[in-house]
FIPADREN-644508 format. One line per field, with one value per residue (C-alpha): residue number from 1; residue in three letters; x, y, z. Coordinates in steps of 0.2 Angstrom, whole numbers. Layout:
BEGIN
i c(NUM_...)
aa c(ALA_...)
X c(X_...)
Y c(Y_...)
Z c(Z_...)
//
This chain:
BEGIN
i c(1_2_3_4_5_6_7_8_9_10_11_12_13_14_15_16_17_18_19_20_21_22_23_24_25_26_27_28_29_30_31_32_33_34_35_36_37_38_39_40_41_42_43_44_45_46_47_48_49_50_51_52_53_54_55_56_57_58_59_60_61_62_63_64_65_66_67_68_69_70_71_72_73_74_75_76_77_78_79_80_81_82_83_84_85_86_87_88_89_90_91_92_93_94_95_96_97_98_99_100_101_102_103_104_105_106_107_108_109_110_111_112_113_114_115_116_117_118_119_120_121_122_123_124_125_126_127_128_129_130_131_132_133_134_135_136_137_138_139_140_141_142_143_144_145_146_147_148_149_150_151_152_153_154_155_156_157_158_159_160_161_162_163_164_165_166_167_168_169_170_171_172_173_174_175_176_177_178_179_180_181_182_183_184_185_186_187_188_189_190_191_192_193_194_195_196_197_198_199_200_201_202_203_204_205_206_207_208_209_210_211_212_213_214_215_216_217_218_219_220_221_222_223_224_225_226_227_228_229_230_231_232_233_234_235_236_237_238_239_240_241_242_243_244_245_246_247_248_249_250_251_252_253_254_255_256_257_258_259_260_261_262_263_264_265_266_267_268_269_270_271_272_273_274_275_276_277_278_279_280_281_282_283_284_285_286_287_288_289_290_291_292_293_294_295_296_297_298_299_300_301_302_303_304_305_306_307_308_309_310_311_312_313_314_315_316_317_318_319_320_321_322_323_324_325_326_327_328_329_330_331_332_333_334_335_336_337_338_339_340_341_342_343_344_345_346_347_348_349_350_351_352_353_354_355_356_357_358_359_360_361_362_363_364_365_366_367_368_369_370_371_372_373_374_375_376_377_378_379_380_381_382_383_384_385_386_387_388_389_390_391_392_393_394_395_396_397_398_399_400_401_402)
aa c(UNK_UNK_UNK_UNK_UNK_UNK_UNK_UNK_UNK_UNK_UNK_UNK_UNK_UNK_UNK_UNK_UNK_UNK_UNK_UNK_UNK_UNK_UNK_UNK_UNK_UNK_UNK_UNK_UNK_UNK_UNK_UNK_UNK_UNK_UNK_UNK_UNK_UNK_UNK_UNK_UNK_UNK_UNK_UNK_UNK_UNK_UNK_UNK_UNK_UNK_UNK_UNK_UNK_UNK_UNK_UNK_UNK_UNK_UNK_UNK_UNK_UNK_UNK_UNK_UNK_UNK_UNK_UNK_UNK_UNK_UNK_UNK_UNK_UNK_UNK_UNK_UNK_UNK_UNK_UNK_UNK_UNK_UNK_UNK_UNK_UNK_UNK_UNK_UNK_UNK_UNK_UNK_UNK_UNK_UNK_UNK_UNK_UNK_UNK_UNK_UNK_UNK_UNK_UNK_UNK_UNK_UNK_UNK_UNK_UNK_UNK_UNK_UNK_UNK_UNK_UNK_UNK_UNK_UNK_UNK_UNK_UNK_UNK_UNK_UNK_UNK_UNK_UNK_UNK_UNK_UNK_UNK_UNK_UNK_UNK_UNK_UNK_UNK_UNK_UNK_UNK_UNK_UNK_UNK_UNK_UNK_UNK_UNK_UNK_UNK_UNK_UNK_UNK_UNK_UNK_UNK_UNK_UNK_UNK_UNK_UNK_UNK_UNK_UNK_UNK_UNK_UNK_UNK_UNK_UNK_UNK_UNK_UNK_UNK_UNK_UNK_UNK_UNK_UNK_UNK_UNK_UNK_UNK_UNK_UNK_UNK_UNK_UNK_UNK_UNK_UNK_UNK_UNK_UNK_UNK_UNK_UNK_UNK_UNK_UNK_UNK_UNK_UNK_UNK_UNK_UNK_UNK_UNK_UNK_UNK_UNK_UNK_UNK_UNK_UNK_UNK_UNK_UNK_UNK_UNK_UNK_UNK_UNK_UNK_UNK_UNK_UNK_UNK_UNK_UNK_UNK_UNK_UNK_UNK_UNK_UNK_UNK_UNK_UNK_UNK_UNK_UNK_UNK_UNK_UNK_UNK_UNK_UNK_UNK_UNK_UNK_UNK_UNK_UNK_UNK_UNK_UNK_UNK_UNK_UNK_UNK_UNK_UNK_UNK_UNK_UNK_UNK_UNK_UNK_UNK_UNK_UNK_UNK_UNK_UNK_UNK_UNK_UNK_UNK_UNK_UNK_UNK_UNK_UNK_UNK_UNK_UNK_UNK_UNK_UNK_UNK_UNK_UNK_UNK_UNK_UNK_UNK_UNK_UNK_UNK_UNK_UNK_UNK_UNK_UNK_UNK_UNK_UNK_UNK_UNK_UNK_UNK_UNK_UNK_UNK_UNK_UNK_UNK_UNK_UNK_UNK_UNK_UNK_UNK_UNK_UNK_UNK_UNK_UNK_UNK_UNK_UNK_UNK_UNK_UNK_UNK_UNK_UNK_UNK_UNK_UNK_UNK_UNK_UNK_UNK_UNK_UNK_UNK_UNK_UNK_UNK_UNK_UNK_UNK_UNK_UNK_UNK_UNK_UNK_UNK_UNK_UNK_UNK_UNK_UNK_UNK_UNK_UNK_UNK_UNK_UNK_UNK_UNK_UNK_UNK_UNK_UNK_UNK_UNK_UNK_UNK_UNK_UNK_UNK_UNK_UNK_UNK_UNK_UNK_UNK_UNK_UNK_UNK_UNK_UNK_UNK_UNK_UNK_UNK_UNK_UNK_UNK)
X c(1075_1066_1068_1078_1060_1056_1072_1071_1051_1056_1067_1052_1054_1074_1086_1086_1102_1117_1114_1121_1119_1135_1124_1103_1095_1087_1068_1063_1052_1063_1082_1090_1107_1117_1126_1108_1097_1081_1075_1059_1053_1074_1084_1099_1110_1124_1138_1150_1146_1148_1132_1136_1119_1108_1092_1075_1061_1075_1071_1078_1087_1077_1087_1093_1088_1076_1075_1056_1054_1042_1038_1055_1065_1086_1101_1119_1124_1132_1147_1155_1172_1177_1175_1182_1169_1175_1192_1199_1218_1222_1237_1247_1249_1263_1267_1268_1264_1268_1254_1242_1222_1223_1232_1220_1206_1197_1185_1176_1165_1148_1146_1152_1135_1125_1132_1129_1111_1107_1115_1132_1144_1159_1170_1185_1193_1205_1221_1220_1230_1230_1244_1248_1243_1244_1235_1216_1209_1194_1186_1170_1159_1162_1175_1186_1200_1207_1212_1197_1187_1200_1194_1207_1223_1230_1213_1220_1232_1225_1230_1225_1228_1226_1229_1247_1265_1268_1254_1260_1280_1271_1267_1279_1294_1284_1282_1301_1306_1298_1305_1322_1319_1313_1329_1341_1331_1333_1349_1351_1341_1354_1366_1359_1357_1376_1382_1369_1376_1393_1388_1396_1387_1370_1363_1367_1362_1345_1341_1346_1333_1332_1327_1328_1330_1317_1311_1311_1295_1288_1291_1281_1264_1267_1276_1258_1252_1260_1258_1239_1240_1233_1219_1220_1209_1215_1202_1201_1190_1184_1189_1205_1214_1208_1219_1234_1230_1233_1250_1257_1252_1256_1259_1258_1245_1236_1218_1211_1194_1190_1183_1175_1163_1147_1146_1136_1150_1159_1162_1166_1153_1167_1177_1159_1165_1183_1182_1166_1177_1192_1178_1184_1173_1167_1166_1151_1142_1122_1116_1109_1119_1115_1125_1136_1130_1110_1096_1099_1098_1112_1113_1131_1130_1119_1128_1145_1136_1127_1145_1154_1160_1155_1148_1150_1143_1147_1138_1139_1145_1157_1140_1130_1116_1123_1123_1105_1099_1113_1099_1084_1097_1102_1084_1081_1094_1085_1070_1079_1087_1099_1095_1088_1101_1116_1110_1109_1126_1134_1131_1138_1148_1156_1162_1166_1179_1186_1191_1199_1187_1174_1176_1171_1155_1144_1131_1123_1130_1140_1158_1153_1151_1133_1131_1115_1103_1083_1068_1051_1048_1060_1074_1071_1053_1051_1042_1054_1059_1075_1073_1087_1105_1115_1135_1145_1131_1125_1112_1117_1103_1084_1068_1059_1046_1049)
Y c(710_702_683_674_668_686_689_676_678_694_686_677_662_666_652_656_671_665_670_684_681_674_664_658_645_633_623_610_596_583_580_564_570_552_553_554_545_556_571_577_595_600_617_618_632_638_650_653_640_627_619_623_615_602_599_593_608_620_639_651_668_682_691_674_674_658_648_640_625_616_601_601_584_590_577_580_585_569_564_553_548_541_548_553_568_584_576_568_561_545_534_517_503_507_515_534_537_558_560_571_571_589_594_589_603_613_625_631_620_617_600_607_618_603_592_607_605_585_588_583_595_585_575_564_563_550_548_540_522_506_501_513_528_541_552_557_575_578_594_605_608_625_638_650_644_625_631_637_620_611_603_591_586_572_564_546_534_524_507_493_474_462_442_444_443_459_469_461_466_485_484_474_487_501_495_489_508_512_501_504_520_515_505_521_532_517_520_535_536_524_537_550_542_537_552_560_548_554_571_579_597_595_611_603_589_594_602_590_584_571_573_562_561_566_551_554_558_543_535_550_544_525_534_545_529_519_535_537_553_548_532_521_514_497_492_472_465_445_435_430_446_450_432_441_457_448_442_458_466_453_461_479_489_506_509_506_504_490_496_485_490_476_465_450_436_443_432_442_436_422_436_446_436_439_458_461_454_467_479_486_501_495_505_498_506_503_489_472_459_441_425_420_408_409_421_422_439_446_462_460_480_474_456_464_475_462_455_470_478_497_503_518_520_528_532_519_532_547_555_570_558_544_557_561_542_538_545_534_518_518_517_502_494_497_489_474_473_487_496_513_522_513_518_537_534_526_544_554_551_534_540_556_544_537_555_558_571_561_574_588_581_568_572_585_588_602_605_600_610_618_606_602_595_600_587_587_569_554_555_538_539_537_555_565_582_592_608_616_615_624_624_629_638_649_641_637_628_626_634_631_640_654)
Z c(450_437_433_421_413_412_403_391_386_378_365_358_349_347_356_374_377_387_404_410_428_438_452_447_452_441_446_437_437_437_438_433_445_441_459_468_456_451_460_459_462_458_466_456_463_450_451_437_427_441_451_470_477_472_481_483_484_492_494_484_494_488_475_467_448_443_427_431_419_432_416_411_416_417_414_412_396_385_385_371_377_359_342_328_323_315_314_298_297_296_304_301_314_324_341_344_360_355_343_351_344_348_333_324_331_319_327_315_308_307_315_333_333_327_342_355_349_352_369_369_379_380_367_370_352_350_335_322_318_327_338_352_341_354_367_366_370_377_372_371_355_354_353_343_345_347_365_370_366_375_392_394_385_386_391_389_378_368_363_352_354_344_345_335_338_332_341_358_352_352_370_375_368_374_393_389_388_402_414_408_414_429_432_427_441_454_450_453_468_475_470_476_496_498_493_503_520_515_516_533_528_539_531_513_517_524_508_497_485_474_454_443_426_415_403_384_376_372_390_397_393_401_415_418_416_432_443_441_430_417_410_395_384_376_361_357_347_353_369_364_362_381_385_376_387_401_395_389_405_418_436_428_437_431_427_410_400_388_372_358_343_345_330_330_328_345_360_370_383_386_398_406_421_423_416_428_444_440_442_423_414_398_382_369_357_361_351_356_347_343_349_335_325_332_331_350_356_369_376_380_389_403_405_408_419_430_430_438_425_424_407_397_380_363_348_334_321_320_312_319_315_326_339_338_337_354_368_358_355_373_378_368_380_393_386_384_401_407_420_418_429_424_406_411_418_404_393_406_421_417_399_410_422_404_400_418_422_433_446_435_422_421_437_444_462_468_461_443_428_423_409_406_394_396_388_391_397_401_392_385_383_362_361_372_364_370_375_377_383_394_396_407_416_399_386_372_361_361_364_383_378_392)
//
């Protein structure tokens, strides 16, 4: 059988085809897996777009198609968890906790194409509005069809607080709802038992089972929430509104991330501390900020992180540009301080957790999707120059040169 290269080295210069093959193996010089650091010399074994094994200079059973890309160095392709690209509405300032991004989708547009090409294979698109505006999506940058780009949805809820009365009423009537609710079906459990102890059919009574009623539509979400179905991301912007956080939320426990757009006159790096020790992820764009009121540099990313905290990291525009700068601006972190791997992580499998989908993108192990972006050096090396990428275990983008 001849090789995948083979294949591909008869198109010529044209973008590498989609693979046709439902199992090859990729080799590459270099892998940057995310869940096992960096691999050099990589075997990465997919089948139906999904990688089932991920090693260091592993044979290849004979018959096995081969992408050889020995100089190539592979990442996991990016994953923004919060944008508004491609999308256009706009929203108020109140709670809907219905709204869904993904009505919103519009596949056919340019700018999904031009996102595949700088390496970004997954999308979280948030609504519009401040408040509680309603449920994110997370989708893929291509398709036909709305449905077919949609990876996840909901991906999470979205909310926004600020250090006002009226944005803490928002959260405050919203949870309200919720454990009204929570209060009917206690009810109704109780119910449910004493009529079941007055039950003197055994066979009835073995097969009774309790349901309770279902919660209107905008409880679902919190409910989701409480029950570890779905994540939030609640967006502040200084230290103070994370002190009113604390007081909307009291003993209520579910998993969140913290978001925050960098600006210079922040101060946030009053709460590095107490957000780092609840072990929270962290949602920054990548930019190096200085201390309000001084020409002190502060690369608030890499503090939360030494704090605890876990980082992921968006663009700092809804552009296509902003998308192709993300790789090289992330790197500048890391010149100033953040760690190299935790960087990597924060484009992939961290913003990968925010979109509840940890378990399926963001590294390069078995049970993940085949999505992959190819460069010819370090990633975050000034010079680097992408490849190709591959999604979902087909390429979609670039010239390797095979």
């Amino acid at each position: 059988m001849k090789s995948i290269a083979i294949c591909l080295l008869a198109l010529g210069a044209a973008a590498p085809a989609a693979l046709a093959q439902d199992v090859f193996a990729l080799r590459v010089g270099r892998a940057e897996t995310i869940s096992q650091g960096t691999l050099e010399h990589a075997v990465i074994l997919v089948e139906g777009g999904v990688i089932t094994v991920v090693g260091q200079d592993l044979p290849v059973e004979r018959g096995i198609p081969i992408v050889d890309l020995p100089d190539a160095v592979v990442m996991p392709g990016l994953v923004n968890c919060r944008t508004r690209i491609g999308v256009d509405s706009r929203g108020g300032g109140g709670a809907d906790l219905t709204a869904r991004a993904s009505a919103e989708l519009y596949p056919r547009q340019d700018v999904w194409a031009e996102l595949l090409e700088v390496g970004v294979t997954t999308l979280g698109i948030y609504p519009p509005g401040t408040g509680i505006p309603g449920l994110a999506v997370a989708v893929k940058p291509e398709g036909e069809t709305a449905s077919e780009m949609i990876v996840k949805d909901p991906a999470y809820l979205q909310f926004y607080l600020r250090s006002d009365r009226s944005s803490k009423k928002l959260f405050t009537d919203a949870f309200d709802k919720l454990d009204k609710y929570l209060e009917k079906v206690e009810k109704e459990r109780e119910k449910f038992e004493k009529d079941l102890e007055k039950e003197k059919d055994k066979e009835k009574k073995d097969a009774a089972v309790f349901k309770p009623s279902q919660p209107d539509d905008d409880v679902r979400p919190l409910l989701d929430l409480v029950t570890g179905r779905l994540n939030a991301v609640i967006g502040i912007r200084k230290a103070g509104d994370w002190l009113h956080l604390l007081d909307v939320l009291k003993e209520r426990k579910f998993e969140f991330a913290l978001q925050c757009d960098l600006r210079d006159d922040l101060d946030l790096f009053y709460i590095k501390d107490e957000v780092g020790k609840r072990g929270l992820r962290v949602i920054f764009d990548p930019r190096v900020v200085q201390h309000p009121s001084t020409r002190r540099e502060r690369n608030l990313p890499a503090e939360f992180v030494a704090a605890g905290a876990k980082l992921a990291l968006s663009p700092r525009a809804d552009s296509v540009r902003a998308h192709e700068d993300w790789l090289q601006e992330v790197g500048e972190l890391v010149r100033y301080g953040l760690d190299r791997q935790v960087a990597l992580r924060a484009m992939t499998l961290e913003p990968a957790h925010v979109l509840g989908l940890g378990d399926k993108l963001g590294s390069i192990e078995a049970g993940r999707a085949a999505n992959f972006v190819f460069y010819d050096r370090d990633p975050f090396d000034p010079a680097v120059k992408r490849l190709g990428v591959m999604i979902g275990g087909r390429f979609v983008s670039g010239d390797l040169g095979l």
